[in-house]
LUMKOL-523343 format. One record per residue (C-alpha): residue number from 1; residue in three letters; x, y, z. Coordinates in pm, whole numbers, padded with zeros to 5 digits, always signed. Example, Ala and Ser with C-alpha at 12.3 -4.5 7.8 and 13.67 -1.06 7.14 Angstrom:
// residues 2
<k:1 r:ALA c1:+01230 c2:-00450 c3:+00780>
<k:2 r:SER c1:+01367 c2:-00106 c3:+00714>
END
This chain:
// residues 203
<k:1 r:UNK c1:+09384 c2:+21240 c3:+09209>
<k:2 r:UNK c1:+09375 c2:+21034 c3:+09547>
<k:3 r:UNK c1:+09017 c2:+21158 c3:+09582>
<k:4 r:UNK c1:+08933 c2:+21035 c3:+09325>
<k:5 r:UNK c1:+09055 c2:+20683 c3:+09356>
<k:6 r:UNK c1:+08936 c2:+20643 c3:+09686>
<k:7 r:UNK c1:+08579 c2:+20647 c3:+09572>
<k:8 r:UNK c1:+08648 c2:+20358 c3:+09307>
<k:9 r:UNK c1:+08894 c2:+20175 c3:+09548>
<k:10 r:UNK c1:+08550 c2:+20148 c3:+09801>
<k:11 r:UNK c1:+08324 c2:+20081 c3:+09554>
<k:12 r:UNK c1:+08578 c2:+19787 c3:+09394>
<k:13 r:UNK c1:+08587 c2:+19649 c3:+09728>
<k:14 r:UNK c1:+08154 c2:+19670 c3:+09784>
<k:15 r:UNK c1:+08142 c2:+19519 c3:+09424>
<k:16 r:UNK c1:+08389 c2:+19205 c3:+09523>
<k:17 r:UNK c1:+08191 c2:+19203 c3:+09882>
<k:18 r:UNK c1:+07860 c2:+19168 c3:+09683>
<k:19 r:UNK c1:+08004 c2:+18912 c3:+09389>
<k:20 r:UNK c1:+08125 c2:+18720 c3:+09701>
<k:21 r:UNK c1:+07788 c2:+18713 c3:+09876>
<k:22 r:UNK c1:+07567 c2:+18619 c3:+09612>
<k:23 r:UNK c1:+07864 c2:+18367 c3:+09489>
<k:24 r:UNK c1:+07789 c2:+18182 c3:+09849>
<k:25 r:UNK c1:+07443 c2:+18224 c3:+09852>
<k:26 r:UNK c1:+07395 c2:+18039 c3:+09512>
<k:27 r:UNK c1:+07612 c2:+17790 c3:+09599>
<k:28 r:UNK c1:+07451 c2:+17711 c3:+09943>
<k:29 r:UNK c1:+07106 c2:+17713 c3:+09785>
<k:30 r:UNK c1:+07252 c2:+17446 c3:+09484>
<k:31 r:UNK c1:+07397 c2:+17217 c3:+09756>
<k:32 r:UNK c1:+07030 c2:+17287 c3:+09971>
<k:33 r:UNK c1:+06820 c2:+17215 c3:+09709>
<k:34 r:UNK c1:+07047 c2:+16899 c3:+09538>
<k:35 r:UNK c1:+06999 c2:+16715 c3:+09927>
<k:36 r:UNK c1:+06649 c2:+16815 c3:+09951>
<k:37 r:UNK c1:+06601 c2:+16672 c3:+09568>
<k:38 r:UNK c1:+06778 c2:+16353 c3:+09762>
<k:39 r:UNK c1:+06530 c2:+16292 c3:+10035>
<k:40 r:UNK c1:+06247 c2:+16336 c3:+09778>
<k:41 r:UNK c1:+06383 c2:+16057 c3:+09550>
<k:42 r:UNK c1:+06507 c2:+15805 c3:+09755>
<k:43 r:UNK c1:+06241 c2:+15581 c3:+09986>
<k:44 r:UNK c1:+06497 c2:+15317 c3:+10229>
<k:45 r:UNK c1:+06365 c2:+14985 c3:+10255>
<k:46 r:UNK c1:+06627 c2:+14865 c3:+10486>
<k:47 r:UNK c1:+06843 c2:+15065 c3:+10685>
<k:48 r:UNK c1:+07237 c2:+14876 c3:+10771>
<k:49 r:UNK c1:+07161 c2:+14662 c3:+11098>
<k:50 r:UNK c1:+06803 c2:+14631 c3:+11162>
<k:51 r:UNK c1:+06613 c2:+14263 c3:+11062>
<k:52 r:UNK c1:+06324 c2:+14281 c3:+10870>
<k:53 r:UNK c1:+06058 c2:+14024 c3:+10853>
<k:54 r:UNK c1:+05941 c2:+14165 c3:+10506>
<k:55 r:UNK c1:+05858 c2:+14504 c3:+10361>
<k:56 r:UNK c1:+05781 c2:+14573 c3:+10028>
<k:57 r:UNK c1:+05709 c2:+14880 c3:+09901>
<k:58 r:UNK c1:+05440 c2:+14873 c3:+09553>
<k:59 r:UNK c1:+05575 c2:+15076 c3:+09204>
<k:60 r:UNK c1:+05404 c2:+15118 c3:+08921>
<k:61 r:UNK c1:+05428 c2:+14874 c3:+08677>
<k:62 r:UNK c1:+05645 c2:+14904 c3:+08314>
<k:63 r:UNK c1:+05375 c2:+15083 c3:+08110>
<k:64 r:UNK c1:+05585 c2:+14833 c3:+07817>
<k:65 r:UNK c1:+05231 c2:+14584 c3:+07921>
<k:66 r:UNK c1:+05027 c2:+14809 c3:+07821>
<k:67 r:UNK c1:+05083 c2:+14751 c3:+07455>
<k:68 r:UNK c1:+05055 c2:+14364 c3:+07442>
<k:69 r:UNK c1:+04752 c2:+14124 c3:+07565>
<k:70 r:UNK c1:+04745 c2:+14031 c3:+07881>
<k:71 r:UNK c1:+04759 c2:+13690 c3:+07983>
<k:72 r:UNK c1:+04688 c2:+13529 c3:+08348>
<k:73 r:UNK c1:+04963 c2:+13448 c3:+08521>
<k:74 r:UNK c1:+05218 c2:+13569 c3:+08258>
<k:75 r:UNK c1:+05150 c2:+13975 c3:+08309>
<k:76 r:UNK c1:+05232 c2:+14103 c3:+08677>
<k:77 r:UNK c1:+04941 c2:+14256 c3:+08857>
<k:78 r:UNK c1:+05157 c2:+14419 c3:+09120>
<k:79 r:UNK c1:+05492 c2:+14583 c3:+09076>
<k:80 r:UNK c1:+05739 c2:+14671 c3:+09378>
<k:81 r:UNK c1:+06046 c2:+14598 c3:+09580>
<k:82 r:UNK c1:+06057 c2:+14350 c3:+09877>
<k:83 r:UNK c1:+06342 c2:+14302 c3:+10124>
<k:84 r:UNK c1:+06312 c2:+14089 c3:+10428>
<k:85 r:UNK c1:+06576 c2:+13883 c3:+10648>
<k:86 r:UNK c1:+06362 c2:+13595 c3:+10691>
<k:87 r:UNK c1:+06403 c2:+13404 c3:+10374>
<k:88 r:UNK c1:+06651 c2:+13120 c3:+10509>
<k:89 r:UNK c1:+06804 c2:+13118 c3:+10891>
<k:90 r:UNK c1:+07159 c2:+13223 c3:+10964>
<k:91 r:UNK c1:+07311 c2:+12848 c3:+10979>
<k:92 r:UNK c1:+07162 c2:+12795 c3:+10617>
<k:93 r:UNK c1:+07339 c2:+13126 c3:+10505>
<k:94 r:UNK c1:+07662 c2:+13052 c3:+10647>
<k:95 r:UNK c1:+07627 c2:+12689 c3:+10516>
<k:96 r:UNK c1:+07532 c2:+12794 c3:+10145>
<k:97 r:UNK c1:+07847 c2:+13068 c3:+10231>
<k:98 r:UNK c1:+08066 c2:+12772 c3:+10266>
<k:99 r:UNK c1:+07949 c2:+12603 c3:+09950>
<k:100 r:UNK c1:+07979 c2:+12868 c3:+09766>
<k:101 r:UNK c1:+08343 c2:+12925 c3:+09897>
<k:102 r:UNK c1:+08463 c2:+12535 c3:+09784>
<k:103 r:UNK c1:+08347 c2:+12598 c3:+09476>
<k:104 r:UNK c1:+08510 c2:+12935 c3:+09383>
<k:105 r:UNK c1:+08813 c2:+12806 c3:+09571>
<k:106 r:UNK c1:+08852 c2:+12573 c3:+09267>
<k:107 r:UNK c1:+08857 c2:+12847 c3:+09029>
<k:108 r:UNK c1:+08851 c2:+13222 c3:+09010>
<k:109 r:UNK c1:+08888 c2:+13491 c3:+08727>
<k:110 r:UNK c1:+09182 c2:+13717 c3:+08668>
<k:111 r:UNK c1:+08948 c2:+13993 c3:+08669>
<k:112 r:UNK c1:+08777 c2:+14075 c3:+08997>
<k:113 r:UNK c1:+08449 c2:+13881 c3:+08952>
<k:114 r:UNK c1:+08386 c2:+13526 c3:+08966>
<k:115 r:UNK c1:+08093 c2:+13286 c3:+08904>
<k:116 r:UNK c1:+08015 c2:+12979 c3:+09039>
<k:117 r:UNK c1:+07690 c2:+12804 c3:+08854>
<k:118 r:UNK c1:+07590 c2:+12475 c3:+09076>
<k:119 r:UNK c1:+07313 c2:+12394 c3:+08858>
<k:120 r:UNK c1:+07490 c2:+12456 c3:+08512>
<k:121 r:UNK c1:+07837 c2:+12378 c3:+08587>
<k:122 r:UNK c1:+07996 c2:+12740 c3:+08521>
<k:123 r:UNK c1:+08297 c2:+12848 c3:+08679>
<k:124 r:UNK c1:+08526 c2:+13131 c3:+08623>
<k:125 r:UNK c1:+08903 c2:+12996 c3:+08601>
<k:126 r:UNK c1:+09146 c2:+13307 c3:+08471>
<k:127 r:UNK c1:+08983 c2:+13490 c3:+08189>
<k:128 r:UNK c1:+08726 c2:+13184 c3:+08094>
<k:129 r:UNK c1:+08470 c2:+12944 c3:+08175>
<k:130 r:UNK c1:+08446 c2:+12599 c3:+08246>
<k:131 r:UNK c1:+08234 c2:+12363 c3:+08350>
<k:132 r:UNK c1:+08336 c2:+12231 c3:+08685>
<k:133 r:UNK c1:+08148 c2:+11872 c3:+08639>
<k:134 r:UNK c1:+08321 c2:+11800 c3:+08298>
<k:135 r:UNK c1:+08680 c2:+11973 c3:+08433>
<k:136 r:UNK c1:+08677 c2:+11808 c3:+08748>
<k:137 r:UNK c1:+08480 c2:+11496 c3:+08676>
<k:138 r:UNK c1:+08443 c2:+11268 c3:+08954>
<k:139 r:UNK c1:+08641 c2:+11472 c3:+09203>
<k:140 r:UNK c1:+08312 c2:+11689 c3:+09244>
<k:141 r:UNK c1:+08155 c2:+11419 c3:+09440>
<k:142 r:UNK c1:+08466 c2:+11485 c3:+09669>
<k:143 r:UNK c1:+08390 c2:+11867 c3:+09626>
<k:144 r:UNK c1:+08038 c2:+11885 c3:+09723>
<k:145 r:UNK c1:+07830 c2:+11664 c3:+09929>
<k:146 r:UNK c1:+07455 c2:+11519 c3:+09831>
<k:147 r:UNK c1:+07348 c2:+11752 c3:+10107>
<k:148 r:UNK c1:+07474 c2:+12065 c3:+10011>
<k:149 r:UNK c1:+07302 c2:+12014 c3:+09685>
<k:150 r:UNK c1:+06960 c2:+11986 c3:+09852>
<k:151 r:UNK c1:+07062 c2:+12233 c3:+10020>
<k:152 r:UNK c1:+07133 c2:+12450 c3:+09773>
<k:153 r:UNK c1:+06761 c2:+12325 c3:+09581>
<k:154 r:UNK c1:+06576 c2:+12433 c3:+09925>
<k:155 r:UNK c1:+06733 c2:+12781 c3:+09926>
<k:156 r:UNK c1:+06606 c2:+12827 c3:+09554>
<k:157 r:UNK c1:+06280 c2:+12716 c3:+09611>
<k:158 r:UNK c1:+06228 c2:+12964 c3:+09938>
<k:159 r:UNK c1:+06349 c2:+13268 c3:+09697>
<k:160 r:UNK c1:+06114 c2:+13112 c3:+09459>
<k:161 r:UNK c1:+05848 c2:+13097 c3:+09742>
<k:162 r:UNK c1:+05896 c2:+13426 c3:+09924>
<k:163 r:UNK c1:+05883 c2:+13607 c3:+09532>
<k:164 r:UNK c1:+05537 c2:+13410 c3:+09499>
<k:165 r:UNK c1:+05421 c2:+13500 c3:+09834>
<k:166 r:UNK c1:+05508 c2:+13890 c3:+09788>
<k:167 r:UNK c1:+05379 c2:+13913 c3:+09445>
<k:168 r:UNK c1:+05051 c2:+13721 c3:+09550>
<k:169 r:UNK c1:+05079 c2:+13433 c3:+09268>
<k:170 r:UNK c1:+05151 c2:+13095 c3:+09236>
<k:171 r:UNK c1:+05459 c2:+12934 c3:+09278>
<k:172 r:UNK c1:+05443 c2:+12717 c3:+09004>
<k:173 r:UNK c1:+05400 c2:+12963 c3:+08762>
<k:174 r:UNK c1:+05738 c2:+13127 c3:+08870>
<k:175 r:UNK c1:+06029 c2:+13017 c3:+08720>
<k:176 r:UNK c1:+06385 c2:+13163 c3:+08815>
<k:177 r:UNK c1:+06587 c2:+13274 c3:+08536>
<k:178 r:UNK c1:+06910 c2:+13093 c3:+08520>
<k:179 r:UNK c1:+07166 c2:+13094 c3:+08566>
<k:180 r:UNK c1:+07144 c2:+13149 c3:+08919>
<k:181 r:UNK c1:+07504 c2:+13171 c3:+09039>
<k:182 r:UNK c1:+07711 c2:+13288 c3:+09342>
<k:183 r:UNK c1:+07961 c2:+13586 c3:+09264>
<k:184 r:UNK c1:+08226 c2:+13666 c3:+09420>
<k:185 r:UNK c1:+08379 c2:+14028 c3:+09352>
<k:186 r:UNK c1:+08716 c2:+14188 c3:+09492>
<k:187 r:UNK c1:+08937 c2:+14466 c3:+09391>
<k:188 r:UNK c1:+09123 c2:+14319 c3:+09121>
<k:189 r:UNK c1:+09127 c2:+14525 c3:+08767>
<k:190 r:UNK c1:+08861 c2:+14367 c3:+08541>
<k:191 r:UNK c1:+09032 c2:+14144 c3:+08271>
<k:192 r:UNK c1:+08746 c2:+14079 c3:+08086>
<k:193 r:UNK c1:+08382 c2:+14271 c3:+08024>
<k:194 r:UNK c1:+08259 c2:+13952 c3:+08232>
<k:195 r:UNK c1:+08388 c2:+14100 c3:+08554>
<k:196 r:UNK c1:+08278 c2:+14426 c3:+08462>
<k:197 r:UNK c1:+07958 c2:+14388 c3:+08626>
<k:198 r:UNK c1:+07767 c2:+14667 c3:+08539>
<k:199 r:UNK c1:+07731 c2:+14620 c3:+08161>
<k:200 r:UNK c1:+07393 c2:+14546 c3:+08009>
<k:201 r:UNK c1:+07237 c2:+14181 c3:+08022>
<k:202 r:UNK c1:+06917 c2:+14039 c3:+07898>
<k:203 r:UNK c1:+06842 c2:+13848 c3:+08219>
END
């Protein structure tokens, strides 16, 4: 009888009205709780614009040391991440920029990243590598200058000096890894796993 459906018909209607509600509510304390979990986990170092003359914030170190003897100079007493503006001035960026730029101007992979090596020679050219002072031979000294060079040595010893400096040990008992390279990365589909960037290395 229509008596008795309008009982059910309301109580439908409070049942969808309460599946609704606590539908929102769930999903308004998942997307609540997911930023908060955000803010928790990440610490900024640097935020986009400002010019930092060093910060460095101290993390605990691998607990991997733990299991092998220790050895001055060769196990790291502090463990963190440093950022800082003040490594080498603007006209030495934009200079080591414009190295960089010659270089991978000679070259460039098919794929959308590309290496340029100055102290091994290593230079992406379609889906390979060369070496740019065998490939080009003496053209390089047409290429790059004595001065950018040194240039490019002076840049590697202030990272080398500003790592030493923030890790409080001695410069000559750091040694970069190499290579050290410029890359250059664009939108281009990877051709190769060498421009896919984000694949496991050992250095």
């Amino acid at each position: 009888t229509k008596k008795d459906q309008l009982p059910q018909e309301a109580q439908r209607t409070w049942l969808r009205t309460v599946t609704f509600g606590v539908g929102l509510a769930l999903i308004v304390f998942l997307l609540w709780s997911s930023l908060r979990m955000d803010d928790d986990a990440a610490e900024v170092l640097a935020h986009r614009g400002e010019v930092l003359e060093g910060r460095f914030i101290e993390v605990p170190c691998s607990e991997d040391y733990d299991g092998h003897r220790r050895f001055e100079g060769c196990t790291p007493r502090k463990c963190g991440r440093g950022v800082t503006d003040m490594v080498i001035t603007r006209e030495e960026a934009e200079q080591i920029r414009r190295i960089a730029e010659k270089g991978l101007s000679l070259g460039g992979s098919d794929g959308g990243a590309s290496i340029l090596d100055l102290h091994s020679g290593a230079l992406s050219v379609g889906k390979h590598f060369v070496n740019l002072y065998r490939y080009f031979g003496d053209k390089v000294q047409n290429i790059f200058s004595e001065e950018d060079f040194q240039l490019y040595r002076d840049v590697r010893q202030k990272v080398q000096l500003t790592i030493a400096k923030a890790f409080g040990i001695s410069a000559s008992s750091l040694y970069l890894t190499k290579p050290t390279f410029f890359s250059r990365i664009n939108s281009t589909e990877a051709q190769t796993a060498h421009d896919e960037y984000w694949h496991a290395h050992v250095d």
